[in-house]
PDB file of N, H, CA, C and O in Angstrom:
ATOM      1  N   UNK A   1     196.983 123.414  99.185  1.00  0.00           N
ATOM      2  CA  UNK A   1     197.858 123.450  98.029  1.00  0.00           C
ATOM      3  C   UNK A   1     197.542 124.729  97.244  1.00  0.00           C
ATOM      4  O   UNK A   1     196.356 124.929  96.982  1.00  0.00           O
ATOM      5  N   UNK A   2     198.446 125.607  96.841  1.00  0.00           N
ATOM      6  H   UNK A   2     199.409 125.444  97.054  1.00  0.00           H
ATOM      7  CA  UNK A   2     198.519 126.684  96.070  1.00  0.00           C
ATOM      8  C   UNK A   2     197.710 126.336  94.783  1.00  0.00           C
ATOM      9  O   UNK A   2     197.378 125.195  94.462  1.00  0.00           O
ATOM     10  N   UNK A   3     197.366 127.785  93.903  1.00  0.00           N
ATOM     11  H   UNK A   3     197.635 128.712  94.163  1.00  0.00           H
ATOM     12  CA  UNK A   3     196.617 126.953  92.700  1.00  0.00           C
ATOM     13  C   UNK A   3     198.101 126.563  91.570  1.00  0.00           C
ATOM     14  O   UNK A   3     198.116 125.666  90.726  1.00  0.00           O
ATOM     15  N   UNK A   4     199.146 127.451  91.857  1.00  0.00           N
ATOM     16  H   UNK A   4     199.134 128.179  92.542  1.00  0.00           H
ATOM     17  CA  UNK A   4     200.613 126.879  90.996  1.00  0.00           C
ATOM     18  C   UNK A   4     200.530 125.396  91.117  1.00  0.00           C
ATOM     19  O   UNK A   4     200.355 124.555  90.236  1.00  0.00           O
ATOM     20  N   UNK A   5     200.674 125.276  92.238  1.00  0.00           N
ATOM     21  H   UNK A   5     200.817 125.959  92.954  1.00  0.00           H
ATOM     22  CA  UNK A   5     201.221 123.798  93.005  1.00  0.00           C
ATOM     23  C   UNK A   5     200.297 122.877  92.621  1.00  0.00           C
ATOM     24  O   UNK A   5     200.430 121.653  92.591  1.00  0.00           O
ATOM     25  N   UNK A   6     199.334 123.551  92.325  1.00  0.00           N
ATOM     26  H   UNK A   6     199.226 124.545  92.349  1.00  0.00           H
ATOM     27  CA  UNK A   6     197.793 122.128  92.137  1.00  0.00           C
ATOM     28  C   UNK A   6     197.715 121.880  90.304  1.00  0.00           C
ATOM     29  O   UNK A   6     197.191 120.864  89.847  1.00  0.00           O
ATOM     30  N   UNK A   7     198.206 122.770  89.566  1.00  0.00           N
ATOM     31  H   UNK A   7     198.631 123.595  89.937  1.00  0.00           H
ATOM     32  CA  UNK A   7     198.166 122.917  88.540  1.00  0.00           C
ATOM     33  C   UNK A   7     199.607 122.458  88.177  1.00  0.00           C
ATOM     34  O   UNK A   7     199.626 122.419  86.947  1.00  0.00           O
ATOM     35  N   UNK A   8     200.605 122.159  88.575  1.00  0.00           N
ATOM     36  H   UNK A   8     200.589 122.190  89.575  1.00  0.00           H
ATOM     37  CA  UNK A   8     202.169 121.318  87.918  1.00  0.00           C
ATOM     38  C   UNK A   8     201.832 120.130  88.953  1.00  0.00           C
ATOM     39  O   UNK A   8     202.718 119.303  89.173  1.00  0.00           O
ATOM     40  N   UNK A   9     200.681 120.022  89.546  1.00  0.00           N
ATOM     41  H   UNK A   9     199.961 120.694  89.368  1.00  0.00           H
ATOM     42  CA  UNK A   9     200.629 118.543  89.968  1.00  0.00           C
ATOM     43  C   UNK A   9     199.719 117.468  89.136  1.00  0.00           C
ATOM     44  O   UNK A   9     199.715 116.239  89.060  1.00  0.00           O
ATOM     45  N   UNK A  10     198.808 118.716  88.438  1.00  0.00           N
ATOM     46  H   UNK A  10     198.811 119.715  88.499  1.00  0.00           H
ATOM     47  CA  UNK A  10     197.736 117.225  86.992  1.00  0.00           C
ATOM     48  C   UNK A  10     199.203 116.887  86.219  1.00  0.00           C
ATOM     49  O   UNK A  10     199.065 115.782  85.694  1.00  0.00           O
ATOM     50  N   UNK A  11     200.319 117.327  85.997  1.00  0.00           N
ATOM     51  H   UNK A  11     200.432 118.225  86.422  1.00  0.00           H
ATOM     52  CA  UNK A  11     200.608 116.037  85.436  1.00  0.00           C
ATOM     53  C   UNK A  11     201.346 115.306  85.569  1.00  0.00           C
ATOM     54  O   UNK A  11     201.658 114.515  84.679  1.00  0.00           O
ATOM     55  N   UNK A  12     201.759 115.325  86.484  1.00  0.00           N
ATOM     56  H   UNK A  12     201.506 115.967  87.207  1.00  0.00           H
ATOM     57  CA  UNK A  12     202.169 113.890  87.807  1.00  0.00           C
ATOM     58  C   UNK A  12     201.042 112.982  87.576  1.00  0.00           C
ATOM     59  O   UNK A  12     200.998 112.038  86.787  1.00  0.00           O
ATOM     60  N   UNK A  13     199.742 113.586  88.728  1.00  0.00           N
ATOM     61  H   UNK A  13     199.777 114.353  89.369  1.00  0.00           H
ATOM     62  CA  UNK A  13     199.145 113.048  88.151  1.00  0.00           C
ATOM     63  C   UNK A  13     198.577 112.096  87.444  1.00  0.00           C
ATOM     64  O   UNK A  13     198.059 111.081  87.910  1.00  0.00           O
ATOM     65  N   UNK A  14     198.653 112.375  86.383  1.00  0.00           N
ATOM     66  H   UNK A  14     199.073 113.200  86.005  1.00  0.00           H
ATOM     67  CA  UNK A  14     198.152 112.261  84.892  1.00  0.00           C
ATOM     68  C   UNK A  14     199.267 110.775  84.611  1.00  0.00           C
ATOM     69  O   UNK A  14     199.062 109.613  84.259  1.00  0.00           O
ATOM     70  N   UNK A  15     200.569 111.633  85.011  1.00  0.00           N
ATOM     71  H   UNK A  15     200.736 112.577  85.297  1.00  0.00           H
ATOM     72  CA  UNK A  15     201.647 109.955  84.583  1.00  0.00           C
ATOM     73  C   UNK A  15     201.561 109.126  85.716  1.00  0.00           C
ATOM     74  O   UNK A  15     202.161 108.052  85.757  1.00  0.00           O
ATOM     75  N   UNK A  16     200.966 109.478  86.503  1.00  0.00           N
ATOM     76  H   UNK A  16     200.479 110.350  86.470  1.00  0.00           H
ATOM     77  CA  UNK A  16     200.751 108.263  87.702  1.00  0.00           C
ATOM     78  C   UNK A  16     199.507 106.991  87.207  1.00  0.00           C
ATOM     79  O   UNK A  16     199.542 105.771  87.367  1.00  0.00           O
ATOM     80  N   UNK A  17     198.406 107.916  86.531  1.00  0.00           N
ATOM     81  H   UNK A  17     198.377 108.907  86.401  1.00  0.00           H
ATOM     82  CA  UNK A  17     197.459 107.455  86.373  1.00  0.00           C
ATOM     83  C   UNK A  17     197.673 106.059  84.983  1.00  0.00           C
ATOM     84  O   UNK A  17     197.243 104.907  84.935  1.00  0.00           O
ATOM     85  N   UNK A  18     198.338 106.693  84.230  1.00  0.00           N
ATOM     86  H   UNK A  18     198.687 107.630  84.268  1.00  0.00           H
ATOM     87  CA  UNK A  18     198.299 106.098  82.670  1.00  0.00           C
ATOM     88  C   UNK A  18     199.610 105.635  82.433  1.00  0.00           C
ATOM     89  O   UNK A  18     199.806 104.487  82.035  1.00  0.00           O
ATOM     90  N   UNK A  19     200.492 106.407  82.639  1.00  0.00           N
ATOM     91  H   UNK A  19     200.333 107.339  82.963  1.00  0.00           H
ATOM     92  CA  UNK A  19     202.139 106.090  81.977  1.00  0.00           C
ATOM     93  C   UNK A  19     203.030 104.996  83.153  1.00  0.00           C
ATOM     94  O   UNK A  19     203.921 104.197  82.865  1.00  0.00           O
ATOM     95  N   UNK A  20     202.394 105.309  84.637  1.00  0.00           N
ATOM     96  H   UNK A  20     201.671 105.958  84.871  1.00  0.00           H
ATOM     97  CA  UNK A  20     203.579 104.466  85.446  1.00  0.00           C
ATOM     98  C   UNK A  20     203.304 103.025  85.619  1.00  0.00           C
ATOM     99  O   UNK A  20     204.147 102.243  86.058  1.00  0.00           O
ATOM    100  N   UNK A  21     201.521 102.522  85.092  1.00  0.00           N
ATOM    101  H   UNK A  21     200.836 103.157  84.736  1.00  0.00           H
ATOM    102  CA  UNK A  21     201.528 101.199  85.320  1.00  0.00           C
ATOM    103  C   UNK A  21     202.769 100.487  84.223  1.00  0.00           C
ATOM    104  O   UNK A  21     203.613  99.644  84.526  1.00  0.00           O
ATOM    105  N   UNK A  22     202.574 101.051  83.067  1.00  0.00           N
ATOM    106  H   UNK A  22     201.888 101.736  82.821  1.00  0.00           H
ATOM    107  CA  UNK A  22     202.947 100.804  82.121  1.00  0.00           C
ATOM    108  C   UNK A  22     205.105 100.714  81.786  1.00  0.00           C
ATOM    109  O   UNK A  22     205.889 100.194  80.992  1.00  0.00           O
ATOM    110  N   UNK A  23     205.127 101.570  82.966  1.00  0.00           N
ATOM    111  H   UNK A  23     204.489 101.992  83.611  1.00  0.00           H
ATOM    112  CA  UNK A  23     206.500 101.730  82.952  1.00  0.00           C
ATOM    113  C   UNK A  23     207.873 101.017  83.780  1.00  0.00           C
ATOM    114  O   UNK A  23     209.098 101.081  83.682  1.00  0.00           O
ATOM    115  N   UNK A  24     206.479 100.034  84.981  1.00  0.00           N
ATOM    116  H   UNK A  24     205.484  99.982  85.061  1.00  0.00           H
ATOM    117  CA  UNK A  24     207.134  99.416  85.525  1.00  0.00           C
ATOM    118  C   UNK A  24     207.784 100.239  87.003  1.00  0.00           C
ATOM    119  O   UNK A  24     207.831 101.468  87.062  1.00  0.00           O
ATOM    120  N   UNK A  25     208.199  99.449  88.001  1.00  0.00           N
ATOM    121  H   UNK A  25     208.161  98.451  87.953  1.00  0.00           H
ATOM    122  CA  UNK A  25     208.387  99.786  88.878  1.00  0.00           C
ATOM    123  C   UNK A  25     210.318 100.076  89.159  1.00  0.00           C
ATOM    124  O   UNK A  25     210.910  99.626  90.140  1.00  0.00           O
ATOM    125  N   UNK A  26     210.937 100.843  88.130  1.00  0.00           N
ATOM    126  H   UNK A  26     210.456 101.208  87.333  1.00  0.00           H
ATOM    127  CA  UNK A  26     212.764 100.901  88.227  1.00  0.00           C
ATOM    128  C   UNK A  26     212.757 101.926  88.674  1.00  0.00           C
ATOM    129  O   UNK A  26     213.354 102.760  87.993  1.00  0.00           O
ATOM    130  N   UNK A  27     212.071 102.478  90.099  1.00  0.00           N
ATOM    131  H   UNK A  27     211.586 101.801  90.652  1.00  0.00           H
ATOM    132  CA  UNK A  27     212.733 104.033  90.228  1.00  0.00           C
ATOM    133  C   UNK A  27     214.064 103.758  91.063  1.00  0.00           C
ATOM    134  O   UNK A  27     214.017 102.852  91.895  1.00  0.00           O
ATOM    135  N   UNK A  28     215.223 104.460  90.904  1.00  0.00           N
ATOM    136  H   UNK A  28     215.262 105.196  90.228  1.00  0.00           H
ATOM    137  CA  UNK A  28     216.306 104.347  91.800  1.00  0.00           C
ATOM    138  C   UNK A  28     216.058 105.137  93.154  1.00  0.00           C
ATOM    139  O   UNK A  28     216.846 104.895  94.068  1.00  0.00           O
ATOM    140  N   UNK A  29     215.104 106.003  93.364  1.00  0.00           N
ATOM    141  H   UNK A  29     214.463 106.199  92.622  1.00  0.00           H
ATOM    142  CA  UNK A  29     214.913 106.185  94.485  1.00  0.00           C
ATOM    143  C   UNK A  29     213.345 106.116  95.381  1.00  0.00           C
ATOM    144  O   UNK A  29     212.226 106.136  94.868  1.00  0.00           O
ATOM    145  N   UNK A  30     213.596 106.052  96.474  1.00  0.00           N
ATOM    146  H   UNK A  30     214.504 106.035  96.890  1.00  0.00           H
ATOM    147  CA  UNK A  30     212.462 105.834  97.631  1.00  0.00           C
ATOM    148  C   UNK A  30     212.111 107.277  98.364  1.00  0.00           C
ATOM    149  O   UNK A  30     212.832 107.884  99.156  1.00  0.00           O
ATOM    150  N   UNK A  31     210.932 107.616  97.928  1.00  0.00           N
ATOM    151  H   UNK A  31     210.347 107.123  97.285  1.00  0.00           H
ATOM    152  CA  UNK A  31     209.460 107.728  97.292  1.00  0.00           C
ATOM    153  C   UNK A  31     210.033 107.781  95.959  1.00  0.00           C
ATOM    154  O   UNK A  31     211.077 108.332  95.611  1.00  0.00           O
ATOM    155  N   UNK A  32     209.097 107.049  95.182  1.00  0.00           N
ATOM    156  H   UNK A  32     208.249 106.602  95.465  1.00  0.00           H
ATOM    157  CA  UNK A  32     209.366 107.397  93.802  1.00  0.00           C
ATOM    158  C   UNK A  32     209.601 108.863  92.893  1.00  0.00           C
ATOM    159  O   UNK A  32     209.922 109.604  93.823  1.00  0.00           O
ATOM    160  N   UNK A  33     209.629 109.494  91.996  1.00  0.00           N
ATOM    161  H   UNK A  33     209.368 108.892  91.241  1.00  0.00           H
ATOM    162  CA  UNK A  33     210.192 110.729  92.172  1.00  0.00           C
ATOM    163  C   UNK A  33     208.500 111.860  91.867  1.00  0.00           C
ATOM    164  O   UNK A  33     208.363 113.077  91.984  1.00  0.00           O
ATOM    165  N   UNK A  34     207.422 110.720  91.438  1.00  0.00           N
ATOM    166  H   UNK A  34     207.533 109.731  91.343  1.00  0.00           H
ATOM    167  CA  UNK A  34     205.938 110.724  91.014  1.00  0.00           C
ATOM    168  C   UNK A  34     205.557 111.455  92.690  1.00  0.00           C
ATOM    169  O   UNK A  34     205.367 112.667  92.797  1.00  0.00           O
ATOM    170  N   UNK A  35     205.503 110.652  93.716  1.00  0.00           N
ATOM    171  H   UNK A  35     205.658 109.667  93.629  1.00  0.00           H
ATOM    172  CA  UNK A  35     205.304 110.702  95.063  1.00  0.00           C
ATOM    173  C   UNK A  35     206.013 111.565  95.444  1.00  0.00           C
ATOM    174  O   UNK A  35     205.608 112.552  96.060  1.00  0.00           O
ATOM    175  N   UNK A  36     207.726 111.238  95.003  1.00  0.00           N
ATOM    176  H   UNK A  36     208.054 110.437  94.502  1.00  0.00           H
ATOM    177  CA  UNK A  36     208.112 112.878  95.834  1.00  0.00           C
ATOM    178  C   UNK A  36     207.793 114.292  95.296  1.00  0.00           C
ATOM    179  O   UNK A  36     207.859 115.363  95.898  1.00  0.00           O
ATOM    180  N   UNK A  37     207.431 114.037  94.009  1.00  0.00           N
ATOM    181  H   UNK A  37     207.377 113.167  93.520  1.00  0.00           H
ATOM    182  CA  UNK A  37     206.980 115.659  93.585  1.00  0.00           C
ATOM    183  C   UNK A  37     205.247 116.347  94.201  1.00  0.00           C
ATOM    184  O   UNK A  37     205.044 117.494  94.599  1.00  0.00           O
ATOM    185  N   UNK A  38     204.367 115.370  94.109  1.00  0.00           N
ATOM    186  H   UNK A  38     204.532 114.439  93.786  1.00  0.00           H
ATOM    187  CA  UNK A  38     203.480 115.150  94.876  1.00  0.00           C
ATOM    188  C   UNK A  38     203.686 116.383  96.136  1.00  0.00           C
ATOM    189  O   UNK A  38     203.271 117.541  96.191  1.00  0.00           O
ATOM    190  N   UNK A  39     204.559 115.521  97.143  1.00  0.00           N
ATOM    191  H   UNK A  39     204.895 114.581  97.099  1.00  0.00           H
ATOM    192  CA  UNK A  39     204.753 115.846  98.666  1.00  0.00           C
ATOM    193  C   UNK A  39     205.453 116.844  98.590  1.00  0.00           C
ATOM    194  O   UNK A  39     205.149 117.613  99.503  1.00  0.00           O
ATOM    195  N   UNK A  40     206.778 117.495  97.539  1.00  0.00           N
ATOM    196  H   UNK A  40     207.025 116.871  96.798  1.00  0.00           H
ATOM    197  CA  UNK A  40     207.340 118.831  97.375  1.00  0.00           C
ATOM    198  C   UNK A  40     206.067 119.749  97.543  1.00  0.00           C
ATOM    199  O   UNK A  40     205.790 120.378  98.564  1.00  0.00           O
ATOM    200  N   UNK A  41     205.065 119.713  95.930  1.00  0.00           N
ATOM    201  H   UNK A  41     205.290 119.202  95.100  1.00  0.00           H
ATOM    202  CA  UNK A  41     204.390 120.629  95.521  1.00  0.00           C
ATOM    203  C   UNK A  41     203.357 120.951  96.741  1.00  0.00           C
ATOM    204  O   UNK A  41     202.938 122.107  96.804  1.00  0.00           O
ATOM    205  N   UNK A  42     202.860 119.880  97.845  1.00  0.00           N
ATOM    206  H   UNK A  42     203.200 118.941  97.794  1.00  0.00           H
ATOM    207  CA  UNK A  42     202.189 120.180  98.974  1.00  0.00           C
ATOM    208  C   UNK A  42     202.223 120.383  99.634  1.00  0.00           C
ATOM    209  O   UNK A  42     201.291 120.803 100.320  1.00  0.00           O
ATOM    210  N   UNK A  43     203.976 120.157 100.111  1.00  0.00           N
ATOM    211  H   UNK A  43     204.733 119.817  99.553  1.00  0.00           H
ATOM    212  CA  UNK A  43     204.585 120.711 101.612  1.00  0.00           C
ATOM    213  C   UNK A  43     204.989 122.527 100.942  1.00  0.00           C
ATOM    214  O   UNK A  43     204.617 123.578 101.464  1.00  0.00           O
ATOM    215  N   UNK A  44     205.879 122.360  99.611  1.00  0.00           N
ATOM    216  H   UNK A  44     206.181 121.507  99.187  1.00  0.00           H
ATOM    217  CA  UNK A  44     206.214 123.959  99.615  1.00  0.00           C
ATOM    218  C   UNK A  44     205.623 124.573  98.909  1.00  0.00           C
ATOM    219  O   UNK A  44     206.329 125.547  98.649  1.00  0.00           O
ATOM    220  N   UNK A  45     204.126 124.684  98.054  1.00  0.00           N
ATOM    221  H   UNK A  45     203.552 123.893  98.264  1.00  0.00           H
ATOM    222  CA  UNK A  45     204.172 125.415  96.851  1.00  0.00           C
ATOM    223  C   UNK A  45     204.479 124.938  95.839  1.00  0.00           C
ATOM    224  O   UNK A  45     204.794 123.767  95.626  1.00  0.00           O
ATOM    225  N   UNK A  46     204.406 125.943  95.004  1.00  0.00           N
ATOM    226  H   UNK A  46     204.150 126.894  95.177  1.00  0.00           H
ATOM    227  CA  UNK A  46     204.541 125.559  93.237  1.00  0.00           C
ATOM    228  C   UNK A  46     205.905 125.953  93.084  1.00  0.00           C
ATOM    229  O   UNK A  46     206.723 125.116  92.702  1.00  0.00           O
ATOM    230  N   UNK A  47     206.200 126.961  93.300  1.00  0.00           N
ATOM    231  H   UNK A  47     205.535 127.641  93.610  1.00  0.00           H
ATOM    232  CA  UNK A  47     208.149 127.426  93.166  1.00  0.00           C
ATOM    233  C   UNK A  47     208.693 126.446  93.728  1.00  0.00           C
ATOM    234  O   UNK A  47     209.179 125.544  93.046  1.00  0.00           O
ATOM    235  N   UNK A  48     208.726 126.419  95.277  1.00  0.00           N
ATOM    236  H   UNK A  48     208.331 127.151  95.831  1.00  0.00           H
ATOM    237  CA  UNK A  48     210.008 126.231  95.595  1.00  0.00           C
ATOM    238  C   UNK A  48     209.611 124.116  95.306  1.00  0.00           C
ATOM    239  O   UNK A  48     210.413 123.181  95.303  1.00  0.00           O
ATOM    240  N   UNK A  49     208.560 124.116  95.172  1.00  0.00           N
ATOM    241  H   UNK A  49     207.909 124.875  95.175  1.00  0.00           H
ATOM    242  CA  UNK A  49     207.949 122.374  95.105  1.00  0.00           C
ATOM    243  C   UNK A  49     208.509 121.916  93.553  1.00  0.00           C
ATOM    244  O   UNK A  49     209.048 120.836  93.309  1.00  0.00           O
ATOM    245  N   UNK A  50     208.334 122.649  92.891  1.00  0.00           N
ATOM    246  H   UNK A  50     207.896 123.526  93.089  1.00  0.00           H
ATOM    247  CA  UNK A  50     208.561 122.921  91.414  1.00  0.00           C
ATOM    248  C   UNK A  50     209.882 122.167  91.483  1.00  0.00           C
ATOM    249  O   UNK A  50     210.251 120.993  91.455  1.00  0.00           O
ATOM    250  N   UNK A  51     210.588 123.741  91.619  1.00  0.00           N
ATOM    251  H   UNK A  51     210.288 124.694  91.642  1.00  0.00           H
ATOM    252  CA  UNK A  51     212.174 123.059  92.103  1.00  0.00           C
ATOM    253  C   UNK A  51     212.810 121.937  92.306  1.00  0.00           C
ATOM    254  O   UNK A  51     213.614 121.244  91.683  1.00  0.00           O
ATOM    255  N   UNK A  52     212.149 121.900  93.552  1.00  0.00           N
ATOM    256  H   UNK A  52     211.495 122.463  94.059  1.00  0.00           H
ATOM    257  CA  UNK A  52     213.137 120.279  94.533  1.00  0.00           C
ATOM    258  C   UNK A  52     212.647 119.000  93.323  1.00  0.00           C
ATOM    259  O   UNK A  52     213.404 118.115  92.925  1.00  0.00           O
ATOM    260  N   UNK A  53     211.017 119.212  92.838  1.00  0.00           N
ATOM    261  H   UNK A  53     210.402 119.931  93.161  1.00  0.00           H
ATOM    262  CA  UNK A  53     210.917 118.247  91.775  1.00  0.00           C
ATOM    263  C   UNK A  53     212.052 118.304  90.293  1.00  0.00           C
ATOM    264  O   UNK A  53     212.357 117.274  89.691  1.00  0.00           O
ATOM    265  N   UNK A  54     212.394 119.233  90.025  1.00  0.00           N
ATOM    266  H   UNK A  54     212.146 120.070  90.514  1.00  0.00           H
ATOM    267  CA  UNK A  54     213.024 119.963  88.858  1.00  0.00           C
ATOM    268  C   UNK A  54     214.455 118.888  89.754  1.00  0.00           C
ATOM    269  O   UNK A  54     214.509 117.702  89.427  1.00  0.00           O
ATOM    270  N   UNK A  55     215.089 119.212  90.403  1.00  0.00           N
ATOM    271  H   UNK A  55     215.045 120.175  90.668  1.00  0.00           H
ATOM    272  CA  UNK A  55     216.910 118.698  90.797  1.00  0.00           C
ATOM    273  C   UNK A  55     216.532 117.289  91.325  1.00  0.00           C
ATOM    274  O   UNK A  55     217.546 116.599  91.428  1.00  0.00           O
ATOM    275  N   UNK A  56     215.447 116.664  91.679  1.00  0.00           N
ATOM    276  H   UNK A  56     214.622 117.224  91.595  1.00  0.00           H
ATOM    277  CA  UNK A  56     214.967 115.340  92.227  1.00  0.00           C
ATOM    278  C   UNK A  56     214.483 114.750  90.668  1.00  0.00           C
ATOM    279  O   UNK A  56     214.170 113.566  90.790  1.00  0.00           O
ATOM    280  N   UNK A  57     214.353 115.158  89.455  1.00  0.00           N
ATOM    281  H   UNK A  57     214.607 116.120  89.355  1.00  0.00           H
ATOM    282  CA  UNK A  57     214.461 114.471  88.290  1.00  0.00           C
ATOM    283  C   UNK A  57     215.676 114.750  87.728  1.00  0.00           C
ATOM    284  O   UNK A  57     216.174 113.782  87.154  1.00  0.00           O
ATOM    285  N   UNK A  58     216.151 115.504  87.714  1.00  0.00           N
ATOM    286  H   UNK A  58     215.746 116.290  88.180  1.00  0.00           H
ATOM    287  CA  UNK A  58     217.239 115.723  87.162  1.00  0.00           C
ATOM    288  C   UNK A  58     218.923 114.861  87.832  1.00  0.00           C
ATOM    289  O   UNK A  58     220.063 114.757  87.380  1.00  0.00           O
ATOM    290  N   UNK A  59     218.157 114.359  89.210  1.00  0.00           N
ATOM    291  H   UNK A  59     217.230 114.443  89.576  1.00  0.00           H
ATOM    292  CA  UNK A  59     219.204 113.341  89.967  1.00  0.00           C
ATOM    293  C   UNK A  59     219.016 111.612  89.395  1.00  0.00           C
ATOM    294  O   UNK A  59     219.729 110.614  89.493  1.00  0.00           O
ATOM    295  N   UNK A  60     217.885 111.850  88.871  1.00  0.00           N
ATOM    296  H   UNK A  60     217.306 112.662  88.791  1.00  0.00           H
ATOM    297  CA  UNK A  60     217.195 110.309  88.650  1.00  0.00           C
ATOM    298  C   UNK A  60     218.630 109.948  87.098  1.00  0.00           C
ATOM    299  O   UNK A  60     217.900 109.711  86.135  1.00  0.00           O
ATOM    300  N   UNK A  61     219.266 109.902  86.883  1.00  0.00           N
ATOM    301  H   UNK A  61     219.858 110.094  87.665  1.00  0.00           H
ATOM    302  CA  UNK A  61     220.209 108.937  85.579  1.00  0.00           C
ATOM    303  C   UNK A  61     220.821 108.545  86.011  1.00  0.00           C
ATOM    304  O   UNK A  61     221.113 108.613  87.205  1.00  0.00           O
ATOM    305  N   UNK A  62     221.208 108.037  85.284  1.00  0.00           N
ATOM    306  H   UNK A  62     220.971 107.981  84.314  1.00  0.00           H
ATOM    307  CA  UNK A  62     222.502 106.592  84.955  1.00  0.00           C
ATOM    308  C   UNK A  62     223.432 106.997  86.121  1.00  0.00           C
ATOM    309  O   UNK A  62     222.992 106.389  87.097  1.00  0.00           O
ATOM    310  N   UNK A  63     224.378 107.644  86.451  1.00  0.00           N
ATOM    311  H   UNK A  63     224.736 108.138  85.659  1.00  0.00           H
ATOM    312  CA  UNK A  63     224.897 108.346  87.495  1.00  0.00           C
ATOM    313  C   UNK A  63     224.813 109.093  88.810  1.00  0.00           C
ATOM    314  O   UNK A  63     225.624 109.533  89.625  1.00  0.00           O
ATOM    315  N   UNK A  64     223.196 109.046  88.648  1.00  0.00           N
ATOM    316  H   UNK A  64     222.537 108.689  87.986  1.00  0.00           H
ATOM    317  CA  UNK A  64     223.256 109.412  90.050  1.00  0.00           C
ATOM    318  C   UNK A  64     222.822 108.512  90.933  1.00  0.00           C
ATOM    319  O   UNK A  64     222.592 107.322  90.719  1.00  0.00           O
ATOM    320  N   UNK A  65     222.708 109.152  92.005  1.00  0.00           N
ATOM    321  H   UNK A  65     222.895 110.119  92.178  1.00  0.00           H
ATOM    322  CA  UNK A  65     222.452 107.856  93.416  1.00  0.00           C
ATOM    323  C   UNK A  65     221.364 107.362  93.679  1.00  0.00           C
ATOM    324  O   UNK A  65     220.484 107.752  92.912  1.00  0.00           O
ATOM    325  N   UNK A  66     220.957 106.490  94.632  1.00  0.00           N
ATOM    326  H   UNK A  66     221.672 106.173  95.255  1.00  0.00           H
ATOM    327  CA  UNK A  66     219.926 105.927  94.782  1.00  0.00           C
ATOM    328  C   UNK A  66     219.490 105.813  96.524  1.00  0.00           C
ATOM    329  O   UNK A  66     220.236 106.312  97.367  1.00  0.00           O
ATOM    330  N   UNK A  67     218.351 105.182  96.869  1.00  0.00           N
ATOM    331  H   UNK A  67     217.745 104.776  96.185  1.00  0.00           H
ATOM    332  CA  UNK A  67     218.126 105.197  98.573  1.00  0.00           C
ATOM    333  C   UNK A  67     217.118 105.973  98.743  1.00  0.00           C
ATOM    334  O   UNK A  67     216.401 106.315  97.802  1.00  0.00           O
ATOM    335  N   UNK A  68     216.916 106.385 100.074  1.00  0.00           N
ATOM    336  H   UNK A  68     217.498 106.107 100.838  1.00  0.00           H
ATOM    337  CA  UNK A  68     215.946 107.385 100.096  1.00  0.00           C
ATOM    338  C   UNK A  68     216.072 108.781  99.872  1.00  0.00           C
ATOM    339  O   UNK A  68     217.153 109.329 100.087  1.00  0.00           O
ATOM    340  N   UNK A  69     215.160 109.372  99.495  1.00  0.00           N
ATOM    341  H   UNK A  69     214.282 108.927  99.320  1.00  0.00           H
ATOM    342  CA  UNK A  69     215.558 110.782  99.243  1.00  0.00           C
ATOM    343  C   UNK A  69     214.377 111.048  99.797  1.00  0.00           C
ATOM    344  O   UNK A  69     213.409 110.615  99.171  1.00  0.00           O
ATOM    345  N   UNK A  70     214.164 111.622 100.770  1.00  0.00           N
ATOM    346  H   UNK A  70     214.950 111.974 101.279  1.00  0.00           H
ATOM    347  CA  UNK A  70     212.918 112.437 101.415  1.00  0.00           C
ATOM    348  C   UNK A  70     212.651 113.508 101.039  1.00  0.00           C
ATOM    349  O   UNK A  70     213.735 113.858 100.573  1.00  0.00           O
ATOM    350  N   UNK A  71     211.598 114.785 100.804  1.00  0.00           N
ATOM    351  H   UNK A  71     210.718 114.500 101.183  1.00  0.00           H
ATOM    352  CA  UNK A  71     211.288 115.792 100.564  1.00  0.00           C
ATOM    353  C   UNK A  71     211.577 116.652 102.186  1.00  0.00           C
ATOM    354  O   UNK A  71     210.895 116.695 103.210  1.00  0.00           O
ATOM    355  N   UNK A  72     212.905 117.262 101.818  1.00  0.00           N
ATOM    356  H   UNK A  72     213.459 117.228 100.987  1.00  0.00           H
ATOM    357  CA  UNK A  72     213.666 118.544 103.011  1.00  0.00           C
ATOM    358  C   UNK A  72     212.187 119.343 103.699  1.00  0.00           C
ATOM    359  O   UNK A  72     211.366 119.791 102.899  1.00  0.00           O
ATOM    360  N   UNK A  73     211.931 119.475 105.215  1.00  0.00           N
ATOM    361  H   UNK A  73     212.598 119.111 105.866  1.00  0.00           H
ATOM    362  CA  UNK A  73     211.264 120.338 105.550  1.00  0.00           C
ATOM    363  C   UNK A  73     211.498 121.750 105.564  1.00  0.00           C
ATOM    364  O   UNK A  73     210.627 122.517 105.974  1.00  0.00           O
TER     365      UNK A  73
END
């Protein structure tokens, strides 16, 4: 893992650790979006991991879809 990628991953992290017991289990998609940013930031880097996490939260509302969403090789 890059040091970008290891450093926008404490706070994933961080809300994995403290904020997601607490928040309950409603993600609309499979890996959660905690896990898929995780597997972005380790398969691509901090940019392009950044990213796919950045449009993979930004898919998570009221309107968007649900199912699996895998992290693209």
């Amino acid at each position: 893992m890059t040091p970008l990628a290891w450093t926008l991953a404490l706070p994933v992290k961080t809300y994995r650790l403290i904020f997601s017991p607490w928040v309950g289990h409603n993600c609309r998609y499979h890996p959660t979006c905690s896990a898929y940013a995780l597997e972005a930031l380790r398969k691509h880097g901090g940019i392009k991991g950044g990213w796919l996490t950045l449009r993979r939260i930004g898919r998570c509302q009221p309107w968007g879809g649900s199912g699996v969403d895998n992290v693209p090789d």
